[in-house]
C-alpha positions in Angstrom: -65.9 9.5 101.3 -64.4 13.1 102.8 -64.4 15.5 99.9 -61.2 16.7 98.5 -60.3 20.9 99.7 -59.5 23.6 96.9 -55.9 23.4 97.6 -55.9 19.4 97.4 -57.6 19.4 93.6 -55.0 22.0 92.9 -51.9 19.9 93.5 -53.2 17.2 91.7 -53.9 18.6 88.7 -50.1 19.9 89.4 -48.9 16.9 89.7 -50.4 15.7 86.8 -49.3 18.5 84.8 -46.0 17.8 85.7 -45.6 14.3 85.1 -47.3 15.0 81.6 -43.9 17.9 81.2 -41.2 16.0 82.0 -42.5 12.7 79.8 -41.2 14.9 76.9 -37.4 15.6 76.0 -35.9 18.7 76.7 -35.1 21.3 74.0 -31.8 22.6 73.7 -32.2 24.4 70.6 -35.4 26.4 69.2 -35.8 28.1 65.9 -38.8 30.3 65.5 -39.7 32.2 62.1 -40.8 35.8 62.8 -43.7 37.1 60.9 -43.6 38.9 57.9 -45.6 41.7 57.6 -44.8 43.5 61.3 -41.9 43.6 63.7 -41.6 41.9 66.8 -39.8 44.0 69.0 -37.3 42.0 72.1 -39.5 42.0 74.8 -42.4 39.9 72.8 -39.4 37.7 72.2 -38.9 37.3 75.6 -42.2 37.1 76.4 -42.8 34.4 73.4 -40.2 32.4 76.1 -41.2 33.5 79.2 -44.7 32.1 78.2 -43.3 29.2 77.4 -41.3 28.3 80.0 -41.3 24.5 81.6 -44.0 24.0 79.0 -44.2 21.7 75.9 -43.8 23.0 72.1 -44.6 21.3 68.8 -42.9 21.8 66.1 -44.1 21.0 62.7 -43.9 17.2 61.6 -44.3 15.7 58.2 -43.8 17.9 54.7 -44.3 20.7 56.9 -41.2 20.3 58.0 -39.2 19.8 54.9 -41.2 22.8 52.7 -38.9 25.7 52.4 -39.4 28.8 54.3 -40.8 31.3 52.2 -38.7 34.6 51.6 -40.1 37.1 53.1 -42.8 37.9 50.1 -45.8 38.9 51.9 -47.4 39.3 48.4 -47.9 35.2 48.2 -50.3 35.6 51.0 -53.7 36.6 51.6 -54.4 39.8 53.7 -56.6 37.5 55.7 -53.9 35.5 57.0 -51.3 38.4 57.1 -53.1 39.4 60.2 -53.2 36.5 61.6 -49.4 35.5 61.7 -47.4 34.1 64.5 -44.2 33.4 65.7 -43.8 29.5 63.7 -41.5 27.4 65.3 -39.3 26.0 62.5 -37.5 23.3 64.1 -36.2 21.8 67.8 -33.1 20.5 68.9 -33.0 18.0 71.4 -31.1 18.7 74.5 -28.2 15.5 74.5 -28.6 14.5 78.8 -31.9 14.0 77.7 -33.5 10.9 79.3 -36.3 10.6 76.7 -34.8 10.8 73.2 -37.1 10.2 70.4 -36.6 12.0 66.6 -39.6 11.2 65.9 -41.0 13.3 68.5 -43.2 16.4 67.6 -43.3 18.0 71.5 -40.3 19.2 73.3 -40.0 20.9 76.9 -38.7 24.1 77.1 -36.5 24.5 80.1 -34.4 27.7 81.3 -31.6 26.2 79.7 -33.1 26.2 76.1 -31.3 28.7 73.6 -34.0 30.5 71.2 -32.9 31.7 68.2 -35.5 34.0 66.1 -35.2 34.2 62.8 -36.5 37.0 60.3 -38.0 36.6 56.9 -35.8 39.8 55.7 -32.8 41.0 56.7 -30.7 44.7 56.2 -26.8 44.8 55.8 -24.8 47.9 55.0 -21.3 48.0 54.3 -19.0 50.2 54.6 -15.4 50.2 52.8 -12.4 52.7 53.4 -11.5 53.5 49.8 -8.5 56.1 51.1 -5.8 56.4 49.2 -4.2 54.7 52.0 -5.5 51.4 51.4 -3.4 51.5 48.0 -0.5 51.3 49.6 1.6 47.6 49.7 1.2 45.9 53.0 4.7 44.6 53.8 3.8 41.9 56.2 1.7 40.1 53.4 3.2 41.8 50.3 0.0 42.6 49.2 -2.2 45.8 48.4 -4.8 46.3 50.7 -7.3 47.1 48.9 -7.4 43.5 47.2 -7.7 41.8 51.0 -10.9 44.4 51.2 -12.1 42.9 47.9 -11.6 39.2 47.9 -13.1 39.8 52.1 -16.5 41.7 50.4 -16.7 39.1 47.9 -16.9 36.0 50.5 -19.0 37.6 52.8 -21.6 37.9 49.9 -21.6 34.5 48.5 -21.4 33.4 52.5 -25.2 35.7 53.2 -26.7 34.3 50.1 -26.3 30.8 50.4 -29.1 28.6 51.6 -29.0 27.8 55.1 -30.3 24.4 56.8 -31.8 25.0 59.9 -30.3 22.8 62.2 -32.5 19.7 63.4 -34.6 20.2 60.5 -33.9 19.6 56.6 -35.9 22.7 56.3 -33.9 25.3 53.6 -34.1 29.2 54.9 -33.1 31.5 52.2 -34.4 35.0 53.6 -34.9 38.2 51.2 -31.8 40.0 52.0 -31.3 43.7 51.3 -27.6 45.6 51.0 -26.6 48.9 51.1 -22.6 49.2 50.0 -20.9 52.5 50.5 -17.8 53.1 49.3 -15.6 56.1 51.3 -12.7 57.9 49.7 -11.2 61.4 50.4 -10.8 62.0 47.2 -14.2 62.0 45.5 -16.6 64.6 47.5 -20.4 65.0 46.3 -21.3 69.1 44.8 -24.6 68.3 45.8 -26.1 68.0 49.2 -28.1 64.5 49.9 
């Protein structure tokens, strides 16, 4: 019996690795929970896929997968496992040309198609709204005063950022801590104090 070369062993345990890669179905879709208690700057992101690529990711099955995502608190959890956090991966989306289909599936292959979409446990919005005497003028095109549209438009964009998301393949709710800053600008009104 000759004995196999380096390079021979090598490509069979590529092969191997392949056919075990390409049993699963492809993700189209990833969403991955940031941690809490530091940032994760873009290219760690883009590592976290690079990584990844043309490899096979779990994603949580069972309750797991139907508890809500916390809100960002980092006070529920121990200091132990603050330092410990990862990047969770929240839910997949199966890719639809996918020959191998199953939604009861807990491992996906990430391909160079797949879109990842990182999501943060907090998030900052600021606002700023042109209070000018200008905007109480009537528009003529609607008949309306503008600064009603600014308003009714401020006042659906916050119940729109509160509301419970779904995160899509998943019944999983995400309701991050959200923080806003709303600065109102007029010509009219000027601080005597320096800030």
């Amino acid at each position: 019996m000759p004995l196999e070369t380096h390079s021979e062993r090598f490509d069979k345990r590529n092969v191997q690795e392949a056919r075990r890669v390409t049993a699963h179905a492809e993700a189209r879709d990833i969403y991955l929970l940031m941690p809490t208690v530091y940032y994760i700057s873009r290219n760690e992101r883009a590592q976290w896929f690079v990584d990844r690529l043309n490899g096979v990711v779990n994603i949580p099955c069972g309750d797991k997968q139907s508890s809500p995502v916390k809100n960002g608190n980092s006070e529920d959890v121990p200091q132990e496992e603050c330092e410990h956090q990862e990047i969770e991966v929240l839910s997949v989306v199966p890719s639809v040309t996918s020959p191998i289909h199953e939604s009861k599936s807990a491992q996906f292959r990430i391909t160079p198609e797949t879109q990842v979409v990182f999501l943060a446990p907090r998030y900052k919005l600021a606002f700023i709204l042109d209070m000018s005497p200008t905007v109480a003028n009537i528009d003529i095109a609607s008949a309306g005063v503008l600064y009603d549209k600014i308003i009714t438009a401020l006042t659906s964009t916050m119940k729109e950022t509160i509301a419970t998301l779904l995160i899509p393949g998943s019944t999983t709710p995400f309701s991050p801590v959200i923080f806003i800053t709303i600065i109102a600008h007029t010509s009219l009104v000027n601080c005597r104090k320096n800030q």
